[in-house]
C-alpha angles and dihedrals in degrees: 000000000000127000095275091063091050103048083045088053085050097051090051095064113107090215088055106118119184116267099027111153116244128232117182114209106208097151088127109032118117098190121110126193132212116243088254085050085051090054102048098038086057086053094087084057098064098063093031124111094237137117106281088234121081135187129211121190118196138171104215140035094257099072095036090063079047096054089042090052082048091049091051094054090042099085093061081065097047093258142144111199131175126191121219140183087201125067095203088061092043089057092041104047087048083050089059104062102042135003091236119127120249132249110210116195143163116191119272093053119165112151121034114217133176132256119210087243106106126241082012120108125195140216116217117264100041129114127187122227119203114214097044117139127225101268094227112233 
């Protein structure tokens, strides 16, 4: 599932409110994207009621070049992203610019359930890991 299912998944969610900050959890994927793919997978947030910051946590090089392809097109969409390699910094950096809660979610998302952090909300399938580093864009 692309971005758009995801951000639908998230507006599904009774506890969505407008204006939540997104982080995305791609730790395990194993899918690249082409630049042109980048661009066009950003396009649903431009119109989405969502925080304009988005963070993006990832495990290998591979995906951080990709999340800092992603941060570079953002702004075209009227969006801020970061990319992280730990989960704790991710949540921190999107805390700083609004009170909202956050969404967390990893493609392919289906149930939302909650995580014990407060003002945090989770997607199935993510897992935090303490002692990751800010991957630098």
């Amino acid at each position: 599932a692309g971005l758009a299912a995801v951000l639908q998944a998230a507006l599904r969610d009774s506890r969505f409110k407008r204006g939540m900050h997104l982080l995305f959890d791609n730790r395990d994927s194993e899918e690249g994207a082409s630049t042109s793919e980048i661009q066009t997978r950003l396009g649903p947030l431009a119109e989405a009621p969502v925080s304009r910051r988005c963070a993006i946590v990832v495990s290998d090089a591979l995906h951080s070049g990709l999340g800092r392809v992603a941060s570079g097109f953002a702004p075209a969409v009227g969006v801020e992203i970061a990319v992280y390699d730990d989960m704790t910094e991710a949540k921190d950096w999107l805390r700083e610019a609004l009170q909202h809660e956050i969404i967390i979610s990893e493609a392919p998302t289906t149930v939302p359930s909650e995580i014990p952090t407060s003002g945090v909300r989770r997607v199935a399938g993510t897992q935090e890991e303490p002692g990751r580093k800010r991957q630098k864009a």
